[in-house]
C-alpha positions as CSV (number, residue, x, y, z in Angstrom):
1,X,-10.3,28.9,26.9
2,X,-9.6,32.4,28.6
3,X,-6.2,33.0,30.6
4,X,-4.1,35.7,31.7
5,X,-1.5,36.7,28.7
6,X,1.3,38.8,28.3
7,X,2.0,41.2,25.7
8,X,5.8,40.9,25.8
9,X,7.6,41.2,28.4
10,X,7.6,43.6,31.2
11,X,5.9,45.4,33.9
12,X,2.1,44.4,35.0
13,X,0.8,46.2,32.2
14,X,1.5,43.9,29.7
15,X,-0.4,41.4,31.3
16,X,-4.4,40.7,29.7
17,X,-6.6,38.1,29.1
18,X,-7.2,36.6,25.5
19,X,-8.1,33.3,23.7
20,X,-5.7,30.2,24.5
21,X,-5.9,26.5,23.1
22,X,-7.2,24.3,25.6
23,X,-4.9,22.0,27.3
24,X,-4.1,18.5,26.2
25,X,-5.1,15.9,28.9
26,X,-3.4,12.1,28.9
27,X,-4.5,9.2,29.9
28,X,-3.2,10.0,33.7
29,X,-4.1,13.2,33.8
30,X,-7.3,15.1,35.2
31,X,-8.6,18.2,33.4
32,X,-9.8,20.9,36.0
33,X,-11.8,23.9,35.8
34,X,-9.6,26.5,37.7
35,X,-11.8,28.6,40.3
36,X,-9.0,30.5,42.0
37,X,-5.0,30.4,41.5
38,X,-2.2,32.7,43.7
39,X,0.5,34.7,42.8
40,X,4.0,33.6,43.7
41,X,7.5,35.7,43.1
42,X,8.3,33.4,39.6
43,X,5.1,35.1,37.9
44,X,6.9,38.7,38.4
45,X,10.3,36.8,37.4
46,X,8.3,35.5,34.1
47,X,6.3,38.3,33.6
48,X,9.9,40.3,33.2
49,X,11.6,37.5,31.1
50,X,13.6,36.1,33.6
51,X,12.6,33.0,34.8
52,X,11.1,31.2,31.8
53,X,8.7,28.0,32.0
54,X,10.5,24.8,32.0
55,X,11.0,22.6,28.7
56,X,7.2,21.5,27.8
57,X,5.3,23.7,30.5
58,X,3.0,25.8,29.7
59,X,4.1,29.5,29.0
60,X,1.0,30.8,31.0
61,X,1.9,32.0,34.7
62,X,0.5,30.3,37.5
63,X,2.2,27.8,39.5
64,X,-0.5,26.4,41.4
65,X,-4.5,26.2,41.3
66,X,-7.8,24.9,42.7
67,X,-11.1,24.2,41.1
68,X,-13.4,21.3,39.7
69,X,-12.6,17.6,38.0
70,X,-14.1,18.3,34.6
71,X,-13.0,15.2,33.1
72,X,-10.6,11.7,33.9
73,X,-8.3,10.2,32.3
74,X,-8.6,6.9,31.2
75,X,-5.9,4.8,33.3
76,X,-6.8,7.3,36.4
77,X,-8.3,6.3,39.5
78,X,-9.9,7.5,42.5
79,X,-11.1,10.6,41.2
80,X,-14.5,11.5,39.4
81,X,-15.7,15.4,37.6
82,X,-17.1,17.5,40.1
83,X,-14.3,16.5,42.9
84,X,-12.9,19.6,44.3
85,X,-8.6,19.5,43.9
86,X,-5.7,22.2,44.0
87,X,-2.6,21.5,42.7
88,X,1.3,22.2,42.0
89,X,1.6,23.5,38.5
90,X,4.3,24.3,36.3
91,X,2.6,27.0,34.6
92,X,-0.7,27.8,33.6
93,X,-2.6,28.7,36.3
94,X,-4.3,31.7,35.0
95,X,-6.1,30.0,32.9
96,X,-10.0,28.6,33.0
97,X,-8.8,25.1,32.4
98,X,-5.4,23.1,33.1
99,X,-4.3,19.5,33.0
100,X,-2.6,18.0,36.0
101,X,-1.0,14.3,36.6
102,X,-3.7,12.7,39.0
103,X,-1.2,11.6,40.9
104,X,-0.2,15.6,41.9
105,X,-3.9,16.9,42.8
106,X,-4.4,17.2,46.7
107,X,-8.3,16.9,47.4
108,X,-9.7,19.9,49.3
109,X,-11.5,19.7,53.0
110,X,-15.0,20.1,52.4
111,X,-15.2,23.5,54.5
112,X,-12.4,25.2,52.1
113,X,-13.0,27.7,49.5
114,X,-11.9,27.7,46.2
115,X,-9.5,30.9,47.3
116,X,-7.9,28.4,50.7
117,X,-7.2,26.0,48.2
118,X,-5.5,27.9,45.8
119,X,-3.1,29.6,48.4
120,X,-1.3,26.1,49.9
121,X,0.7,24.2,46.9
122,X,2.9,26.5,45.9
123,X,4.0,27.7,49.4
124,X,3.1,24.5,51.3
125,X,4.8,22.1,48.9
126,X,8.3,24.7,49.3
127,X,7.9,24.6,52.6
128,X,7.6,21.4,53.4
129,X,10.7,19.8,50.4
130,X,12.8,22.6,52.3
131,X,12.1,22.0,55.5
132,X,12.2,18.0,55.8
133,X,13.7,16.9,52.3
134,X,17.2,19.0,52.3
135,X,16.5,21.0,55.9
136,X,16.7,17.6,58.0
137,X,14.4,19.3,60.1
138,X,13.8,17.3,63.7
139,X,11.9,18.0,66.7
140,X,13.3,20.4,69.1
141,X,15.6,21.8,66.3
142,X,15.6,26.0,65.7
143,X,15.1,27.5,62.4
144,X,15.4,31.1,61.2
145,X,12.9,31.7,58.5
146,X,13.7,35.1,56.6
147,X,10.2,36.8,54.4
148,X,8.1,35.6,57.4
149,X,5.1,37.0,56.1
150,X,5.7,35.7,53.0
151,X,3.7,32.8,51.5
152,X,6.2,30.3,52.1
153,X,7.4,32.1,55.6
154,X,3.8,31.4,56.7
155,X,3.5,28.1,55.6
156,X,7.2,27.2,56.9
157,X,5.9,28.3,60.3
158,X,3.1,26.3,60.7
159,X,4.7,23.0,59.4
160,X,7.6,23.9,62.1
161,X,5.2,24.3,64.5
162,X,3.6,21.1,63.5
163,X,6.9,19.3,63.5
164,X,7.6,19.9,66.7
165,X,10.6,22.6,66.2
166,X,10.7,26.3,66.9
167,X,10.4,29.3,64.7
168,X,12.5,32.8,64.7
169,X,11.7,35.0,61.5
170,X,12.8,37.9,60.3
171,X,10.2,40.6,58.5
172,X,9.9,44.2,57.3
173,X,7.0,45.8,59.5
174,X,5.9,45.0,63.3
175,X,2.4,44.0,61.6
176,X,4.2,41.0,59.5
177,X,6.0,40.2,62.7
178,X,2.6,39.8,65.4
179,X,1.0,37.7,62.3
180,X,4.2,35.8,62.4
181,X,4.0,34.9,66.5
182,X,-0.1,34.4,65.8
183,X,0.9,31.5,63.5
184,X,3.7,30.2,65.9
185,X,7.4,31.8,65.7
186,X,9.3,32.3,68.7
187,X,10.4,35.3,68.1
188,X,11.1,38.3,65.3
189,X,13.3,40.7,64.1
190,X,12.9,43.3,61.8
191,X,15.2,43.8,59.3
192,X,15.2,47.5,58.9
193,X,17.2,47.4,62.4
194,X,20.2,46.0,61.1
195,X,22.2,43.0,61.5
196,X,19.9,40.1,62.1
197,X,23.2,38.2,63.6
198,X,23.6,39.4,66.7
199,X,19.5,38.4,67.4
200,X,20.0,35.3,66.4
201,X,22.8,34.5,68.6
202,X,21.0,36.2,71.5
203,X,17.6,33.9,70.5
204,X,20.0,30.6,70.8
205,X,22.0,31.6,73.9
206,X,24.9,31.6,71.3
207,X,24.8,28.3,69.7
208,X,22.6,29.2,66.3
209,X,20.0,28.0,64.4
210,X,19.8,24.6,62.9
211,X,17.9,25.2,59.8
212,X,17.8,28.9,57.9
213,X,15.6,29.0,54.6
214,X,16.7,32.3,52.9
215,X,14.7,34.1,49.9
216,X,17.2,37.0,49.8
217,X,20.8,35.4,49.1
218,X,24.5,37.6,48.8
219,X,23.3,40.5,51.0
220,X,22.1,38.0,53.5
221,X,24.9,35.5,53.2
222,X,27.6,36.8,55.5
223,X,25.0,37.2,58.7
224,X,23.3,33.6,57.3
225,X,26.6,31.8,57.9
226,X,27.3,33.6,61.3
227,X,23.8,32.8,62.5
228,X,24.6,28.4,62.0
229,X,24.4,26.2,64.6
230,X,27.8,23.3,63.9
231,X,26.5,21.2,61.4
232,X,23.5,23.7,60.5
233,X,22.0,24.3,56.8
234,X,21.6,27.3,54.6
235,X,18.8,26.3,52.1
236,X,18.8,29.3,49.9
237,X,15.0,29.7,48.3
238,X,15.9,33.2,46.4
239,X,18.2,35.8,45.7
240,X,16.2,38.8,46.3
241,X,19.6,40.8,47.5
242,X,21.6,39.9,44.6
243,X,23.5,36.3,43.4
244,X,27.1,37.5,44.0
245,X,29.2,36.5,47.0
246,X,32.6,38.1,47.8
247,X,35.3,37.1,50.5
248,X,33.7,33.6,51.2
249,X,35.9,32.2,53.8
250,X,35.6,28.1,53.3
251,X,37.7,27.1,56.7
252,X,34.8,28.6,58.5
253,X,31.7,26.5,56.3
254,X,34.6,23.6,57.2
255,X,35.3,24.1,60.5
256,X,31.9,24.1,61.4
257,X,30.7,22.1,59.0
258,X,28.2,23.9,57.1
259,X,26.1,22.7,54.2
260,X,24.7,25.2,51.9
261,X,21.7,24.2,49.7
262,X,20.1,25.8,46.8
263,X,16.8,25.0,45.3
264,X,14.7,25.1,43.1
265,X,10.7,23.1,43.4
266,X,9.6,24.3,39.9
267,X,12.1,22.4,37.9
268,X,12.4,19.2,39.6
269,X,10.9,16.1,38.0
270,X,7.0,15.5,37.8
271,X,8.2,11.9,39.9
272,X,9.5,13.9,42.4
273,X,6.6,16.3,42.3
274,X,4.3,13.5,43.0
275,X,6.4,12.2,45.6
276,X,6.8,15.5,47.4
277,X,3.1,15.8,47.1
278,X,2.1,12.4,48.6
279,X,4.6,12.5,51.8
280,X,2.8,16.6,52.3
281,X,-0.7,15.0,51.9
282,X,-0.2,12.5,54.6
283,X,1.4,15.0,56.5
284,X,-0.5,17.9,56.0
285,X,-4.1,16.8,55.2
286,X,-6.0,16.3,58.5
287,X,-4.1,19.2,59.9
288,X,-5.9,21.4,57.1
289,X,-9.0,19.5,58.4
290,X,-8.9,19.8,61.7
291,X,-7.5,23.4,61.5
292,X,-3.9,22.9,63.0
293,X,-2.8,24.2,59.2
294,X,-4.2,26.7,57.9
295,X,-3.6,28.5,54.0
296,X,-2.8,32.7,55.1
297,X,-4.7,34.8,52.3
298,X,-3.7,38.2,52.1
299,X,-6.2,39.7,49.5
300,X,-8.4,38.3,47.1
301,X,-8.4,39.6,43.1
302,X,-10.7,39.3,40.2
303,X,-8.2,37.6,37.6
304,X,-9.5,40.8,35.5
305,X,-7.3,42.9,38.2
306,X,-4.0,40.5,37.5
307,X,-2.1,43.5,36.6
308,X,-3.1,45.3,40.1
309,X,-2.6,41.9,41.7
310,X,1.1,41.8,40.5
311,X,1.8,45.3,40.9
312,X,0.7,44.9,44.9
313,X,3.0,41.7,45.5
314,X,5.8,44.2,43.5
315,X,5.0,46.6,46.9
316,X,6.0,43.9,49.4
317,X,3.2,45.1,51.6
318,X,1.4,41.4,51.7
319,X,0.6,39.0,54.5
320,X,0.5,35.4,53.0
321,X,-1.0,34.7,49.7
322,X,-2.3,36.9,47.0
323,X,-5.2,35.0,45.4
324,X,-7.1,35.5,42.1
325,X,-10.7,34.3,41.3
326,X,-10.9,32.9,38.2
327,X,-14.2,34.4,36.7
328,X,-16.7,33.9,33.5
């Protein structure tokens, strides 16, 4: 098969497309023909040498996918070649084939795209293990979602919405923040103003949010704490601002009985993969149906143009996904 390589490691140049083996499918597995797969912030980590596959994965980027049931294995059922899926990967979703536990394909609505389907697992699937797996998250409950814009920030919106609970985000440009309040949030703040802190405060007549998921981690952490509701959670997504915390004070996380939570979706077990996926399905499906839910695409790319595709998402200038079409 085709797929996206790498030449090393290092910026999008090195990226190109060559010859790989075909994947190996098991007797549980389904091989699919990938039409479309997205872009997420691993692929640059990868594509730099950071963030390498986990132990058996496939060292191909791509973390999610959507296409075509070529062919079942022989202790699956309930699916048949030709059924449309997308899917959480661990890797290899630039690539013109990938095998996939049955148990972990979502089936597409009938009126989505190839490109719709490619842009919810990744984000959808974060959103939602964040959100109601370690956030806790209730009806009637506040959460401040920072990248708002972002892939995940969009999803996260919608499935608050969805949930019942209210949405304040934080993003870069007025632009990201109106395409944040079309998809549900409460309110915005951009973060080239300053201190997010204050706003938060002002947003929750001083009590704080419930729930914050947070991509950008030390430079953020301060201002995360001070924007907690008692009893509130931090679930740190990334460390965009740096890893490195100084001057932590514990007796306030005690006093007001914090929990901070790190995670991490692509290294968790393919049992809790499946899980996650089957509780989002039941959750999520009918909404995608029906429209309640809907995948945000910011641009579509030829896979050809992966190299432009990752230099864009380098520029921060997206609104939701970054998609590429898998092509002959």
């Amino acid at each position: 098969m085709k797929a996206v390589l790498m030449n090393g490691f290092g910026d999008s140049d090195v990226l190109y497309i060559g010859e790989h083996p075909d994947p190996i499918m098991g007797e549980q597995d389904l091989l699919v023909r990938v039409r479309a797969t997205a872009l997420n912030r691993a692929d640059l980590l990868q594509r730099r040498g950071l963030y390498p596959p986990p132990p058996g994965a496939s060292e191909i980027l791509g973390l999610e996918m959507a296409g075509e049931v070529v062919s079942v294995g022989a202790a699956v059922t309930g699916w048949k070649p030709g059924d449309r899926v997308c899917a959480l990967l661990p890797g290899g979703g630039y690539a013109e084939l990938v095998s996939i536990p049955a148990d972990m394909a979502i089936r597409l609505p009938d009126s989505f795209s190839f490109e719709q389907g490619a842009a919810i697992p990744e984000v959808f699937l974060t959103a939602y293990l964040n959100l109601f797996w370690l956030g806790g998250l209730q009806p009637g409950q506040k959460v401040l979602v920072h990248a708002g814009a972002s892939g995940v920030g969009t999803a996260a919106i919608q499935l608050i919405r969805e949930a019942g609970a209210v949405s304040i985000v934080t993003a870069g440009a007025p632009e990201k923040l109106q395409r944040c309040f079309e998809l549900g949030a409460a309110a915005g703040w951009n973060y080239k103003e300053g201190s997010f802190a204050p706003w938060v405060k002002e947003q929750t007549d001083g009590k704080g949010v419930n729930i914050i998921l947070d991509f950008v981690g030390a430079s953020y952490f301060a201002d995360n704490l001070a924007s907690l509701a008692v009893d509130g959670r931090l679930v740190i997504i990334g460390t965009m601002g740096g890893s490195n915390v100084n001057d932590l004070n514990l007796g306030y996380i005690l006093a007001r009985r914090l929990q901070i939570i790190g995670t991490a979706l692509r290294s968790r077990s393919v049992q809790d993969k499946i899980r996650l996926t089957k509780e989002f399905s039941d959750f999520a499906w009918q909404r995608f149906a029906d429209g309640r839910l809907q995948p945000i695409i910011d641009s579509v790319y030829d896979w050809k143009d992966a190299a432009k595709a990752h230099a864009y998402m380098e520029s921060n200038a997206n609104v939701g996904k970054i998609i590429l079409r898998v092509t002959d």
